[in-house]
LUMMAR-867986 format. One record per residue (C-alpha): residue number from 0; chain; x, y, z. Coordinates in steps of 0.5 Angstrom, whole numbers, plus 500, padded with zeros to 3 digits. Layout:
REM residues N
    i  ch   px   py   pz
  NUM   A    X    Y    Z
...
//
This chain:
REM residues 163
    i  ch   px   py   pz
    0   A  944  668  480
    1   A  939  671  485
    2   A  933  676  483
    3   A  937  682  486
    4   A  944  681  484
    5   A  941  680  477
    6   A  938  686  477
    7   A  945  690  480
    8   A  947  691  473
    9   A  942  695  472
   10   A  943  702  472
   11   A  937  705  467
   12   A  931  702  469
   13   A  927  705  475
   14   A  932  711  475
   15   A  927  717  475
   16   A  934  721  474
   17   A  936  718  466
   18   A  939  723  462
   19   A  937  723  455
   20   A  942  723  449
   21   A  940  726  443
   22   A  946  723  439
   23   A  948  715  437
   24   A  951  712  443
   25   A  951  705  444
   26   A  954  705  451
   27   A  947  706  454
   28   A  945  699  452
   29   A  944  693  458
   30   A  944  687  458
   31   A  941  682  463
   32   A  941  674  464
   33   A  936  669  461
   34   A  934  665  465
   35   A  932  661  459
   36   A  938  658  456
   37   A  936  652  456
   38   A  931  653  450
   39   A  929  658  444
   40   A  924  663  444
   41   A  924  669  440
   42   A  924  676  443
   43   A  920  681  440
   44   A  920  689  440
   45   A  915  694  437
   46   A  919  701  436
   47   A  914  705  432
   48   A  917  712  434
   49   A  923  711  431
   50   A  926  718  428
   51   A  933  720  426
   52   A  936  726  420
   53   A  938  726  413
   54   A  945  726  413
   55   A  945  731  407
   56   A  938  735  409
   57   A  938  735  416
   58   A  930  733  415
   59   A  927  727  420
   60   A  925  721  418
   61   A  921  717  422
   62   A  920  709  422
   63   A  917  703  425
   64   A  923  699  428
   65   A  921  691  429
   66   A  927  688  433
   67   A  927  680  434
   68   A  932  676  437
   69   A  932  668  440
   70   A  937  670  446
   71   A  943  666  448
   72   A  946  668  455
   73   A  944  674  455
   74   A  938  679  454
   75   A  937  687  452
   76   A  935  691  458
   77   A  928  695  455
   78   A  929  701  458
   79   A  936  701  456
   80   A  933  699  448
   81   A  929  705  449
   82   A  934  710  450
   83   A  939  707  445
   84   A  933  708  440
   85   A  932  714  442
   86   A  939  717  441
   87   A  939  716  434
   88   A  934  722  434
   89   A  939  728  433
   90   A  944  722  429
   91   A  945  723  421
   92   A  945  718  418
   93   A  942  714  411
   94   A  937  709  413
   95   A  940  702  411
   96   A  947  704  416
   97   A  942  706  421
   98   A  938  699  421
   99   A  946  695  420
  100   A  948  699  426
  101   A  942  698  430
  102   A  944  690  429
  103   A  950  690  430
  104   A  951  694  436
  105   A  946  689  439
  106   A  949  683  436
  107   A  956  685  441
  108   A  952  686  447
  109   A  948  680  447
  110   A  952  675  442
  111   A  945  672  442
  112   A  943  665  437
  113   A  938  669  432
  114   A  936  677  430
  115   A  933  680  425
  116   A  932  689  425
  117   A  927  691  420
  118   A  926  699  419
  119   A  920  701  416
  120   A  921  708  414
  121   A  915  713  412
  122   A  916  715  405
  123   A  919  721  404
  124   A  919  725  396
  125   A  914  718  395
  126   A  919  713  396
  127   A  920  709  403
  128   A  926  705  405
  129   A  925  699  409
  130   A  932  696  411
  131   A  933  689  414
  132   A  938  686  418
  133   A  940  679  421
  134   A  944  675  423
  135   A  944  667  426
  136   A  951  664  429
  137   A  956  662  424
  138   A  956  654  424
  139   A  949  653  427
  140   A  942  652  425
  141   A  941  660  426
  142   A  945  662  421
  143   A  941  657  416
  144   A  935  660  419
  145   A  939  667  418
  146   A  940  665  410
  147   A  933  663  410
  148   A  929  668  412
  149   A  933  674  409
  150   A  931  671  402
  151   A  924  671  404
  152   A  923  676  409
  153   A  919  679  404
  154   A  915  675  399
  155   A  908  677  402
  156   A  908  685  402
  157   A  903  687  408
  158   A  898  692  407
  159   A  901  698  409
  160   A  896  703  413
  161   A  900  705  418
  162   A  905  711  414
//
């Protein structure tokens, strides 16, 4: 597949006129072809602007959203990554659903090999929650990484200084 035709199913980036929508809506999410397919690597994103509401209280919360995933076929467009984020802003939801959501949402997209979704919520009332999600291909090495990496994720707490 040519550069060009590549980029004809992209709809968000480059394009000055993108509404924003202010509520959860995973139809904004792109996808475009890996031309890496023969090999793993990982994908990484730093989301550090994360916010979405209480679902009782009405109140933000914000968090730091660390996204990873090894492709298959497919990768997520950024641009379109970035709105999907960002119409989590005015959605209610807790923070463990959101986090699940986000993962799934992108599994269906991307179907890729490996992905993991980790939240870390500022602390509200003096507790943070910090969600984590992932997945790895059923019958496949990924789901042994999947398994592995959900009982260790967190076996070294960071430092936190950035809440």
């Amino acid at each position: 597949m040519s550069k060009q035709e590549e980029m004809k199913t992209l709809s968000l980036l480059g394009n000055q006129e993108v509404p924003y929508i202010f509520d959860y809506s995973p139809e904004v999410l792109e996808s475009f072809q890996n031309r890496h397919q023969d090999n793993d690597y990982f994908i990484k994103f730093n989301c550090p602007e994360f916010t979405s509401l209480c679902p009782i209280t009405g109140q933000p919360d914000f968090a730091t959203i660390y996204l990873s995933y090894i492709p298959d076929k497919l990768c997520v467009e950024s641009k379109s990554l970035k709105l999907y984020l960002f119409s989590y802003r005015n959605h209610g939801d807790f923070h463990e659903n959101c986090i699940n959501t986000i993962g799934k949402d992108l599994i269906n997209l991307l179907k890729p090999r490996y992905l993991e979704v980790w939240g870390k919520f500022t602390p509200r009332g003096g507790i943070s929650i910090d969600p984590y999600y992932n997945y790895g291909r059923p019958d496949s090495k990924y789901e042994e990484i999947a398994n592995y990496r959900l009982m260790n994720h967190d076996l070294y707490p960071e430092t936190i200084d950035n809440r």
